[in-house]
DOTITOR-774199 format. One record per residue (C-alpha): residue number from 1; y, x, z; residue in three letters. Coordinates in pm, 1 decimal, always signed. Each point is the difference from the previous one (the first is absolute). Example, Ala and Ser with C-alpha at 12.3 -4.5 7.8 and 13.67 -1.06 7.14 Angstrom:
% DOTITOR-774199
<nr 1 | v -450.0 | u +1230.0 | w +780.0 | rest ALA>
<nr 2 | v +344.0 | u +137.0 | w -66.0 | rest SER>
//
This chain:
% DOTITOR-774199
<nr 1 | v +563.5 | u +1446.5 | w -418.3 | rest UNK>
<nr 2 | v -356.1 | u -17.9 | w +39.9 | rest UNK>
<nr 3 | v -11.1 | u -17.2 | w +390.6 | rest UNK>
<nr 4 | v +177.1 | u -335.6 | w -84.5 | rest UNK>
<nr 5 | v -293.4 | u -140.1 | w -132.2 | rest UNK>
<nr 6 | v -240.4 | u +169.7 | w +214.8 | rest UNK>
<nr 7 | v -10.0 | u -268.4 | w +318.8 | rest UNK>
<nr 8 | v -37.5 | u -306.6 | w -249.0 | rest UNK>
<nr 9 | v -267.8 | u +177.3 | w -215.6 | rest UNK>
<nr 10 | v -181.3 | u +39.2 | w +281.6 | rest UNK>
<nr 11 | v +27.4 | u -360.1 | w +123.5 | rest UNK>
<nr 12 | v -103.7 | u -66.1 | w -337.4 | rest UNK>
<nr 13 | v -303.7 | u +171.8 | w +7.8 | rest UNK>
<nr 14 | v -103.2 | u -105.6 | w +332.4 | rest UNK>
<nr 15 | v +19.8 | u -355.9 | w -121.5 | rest UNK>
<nr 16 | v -195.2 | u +12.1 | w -279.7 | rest UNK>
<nr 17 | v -259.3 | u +239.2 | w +135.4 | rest UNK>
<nr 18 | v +15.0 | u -333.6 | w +279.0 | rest UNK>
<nr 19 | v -59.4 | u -237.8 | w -295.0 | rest UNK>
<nr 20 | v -290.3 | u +220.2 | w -155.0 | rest UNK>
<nr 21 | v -152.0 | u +20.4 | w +351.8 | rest UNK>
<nr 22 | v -28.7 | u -393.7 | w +46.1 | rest UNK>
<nr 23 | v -79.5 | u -82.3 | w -324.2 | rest UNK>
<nr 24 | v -330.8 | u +243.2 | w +55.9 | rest UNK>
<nr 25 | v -42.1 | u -141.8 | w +352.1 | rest UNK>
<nr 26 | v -19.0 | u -360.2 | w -141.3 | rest UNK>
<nr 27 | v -211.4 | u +112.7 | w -325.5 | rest UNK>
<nr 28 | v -212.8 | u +173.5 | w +297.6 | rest UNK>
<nr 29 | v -2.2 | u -290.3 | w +252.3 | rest UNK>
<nr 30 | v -103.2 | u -242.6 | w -239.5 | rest UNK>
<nr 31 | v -284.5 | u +190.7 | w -175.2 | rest UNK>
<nr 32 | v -147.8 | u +51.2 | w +344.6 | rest UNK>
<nr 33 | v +69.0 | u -404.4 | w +134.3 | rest UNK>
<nr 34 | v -200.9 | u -75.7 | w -354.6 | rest UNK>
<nr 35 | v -312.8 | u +205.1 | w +152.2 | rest UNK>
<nr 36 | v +39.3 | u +354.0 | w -225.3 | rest UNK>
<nr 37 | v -103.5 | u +234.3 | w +271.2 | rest UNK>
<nr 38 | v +85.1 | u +273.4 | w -244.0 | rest UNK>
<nr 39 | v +409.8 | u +16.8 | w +11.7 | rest UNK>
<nr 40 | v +2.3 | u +380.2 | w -82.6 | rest UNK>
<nr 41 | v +42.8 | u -65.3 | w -391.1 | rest UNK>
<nr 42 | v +320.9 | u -245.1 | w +71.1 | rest UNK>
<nr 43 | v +162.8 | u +193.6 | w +262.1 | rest UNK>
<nr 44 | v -35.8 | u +325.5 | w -161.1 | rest UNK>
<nr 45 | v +166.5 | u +17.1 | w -342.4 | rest UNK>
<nr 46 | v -251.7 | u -288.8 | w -239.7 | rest UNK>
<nr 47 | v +211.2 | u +95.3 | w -331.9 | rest UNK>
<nr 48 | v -57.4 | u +393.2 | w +62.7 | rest UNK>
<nr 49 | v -375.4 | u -60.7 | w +70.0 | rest UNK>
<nr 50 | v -21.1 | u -217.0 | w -305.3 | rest UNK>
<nr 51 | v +133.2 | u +271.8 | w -180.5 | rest UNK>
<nr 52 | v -290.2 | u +211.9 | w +50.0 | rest UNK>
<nr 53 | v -243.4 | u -179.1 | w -109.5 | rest UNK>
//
């Protein structure tokens, strides 16, 4: 029963892990073409460094 849903799951989590990974890249991309040399706070994790403060 659950090896059934095993292959999709996956495929499922590939994708969105995909999705999450370009919508950083373009968050990343566009930050840096708008002349923000510092990227580090967008690519790594801006709501759980907010957090801290």
């Amino acid at each position: 029963m659950v090896i059934s849903y095993f292959d999709p799951g996956t495929k499922l989590i590939y994708a969105v892990g995909a999705v999450v990974g370009l919508i950083g890249g373009v968050k990343v991309y566009s930050k840096f073409s708008s002349g923000d040399p510092d990227t580090s706070k967008t690519a790594a994790y801006p709501h759980a460094l907010e957090k801290g403060r």
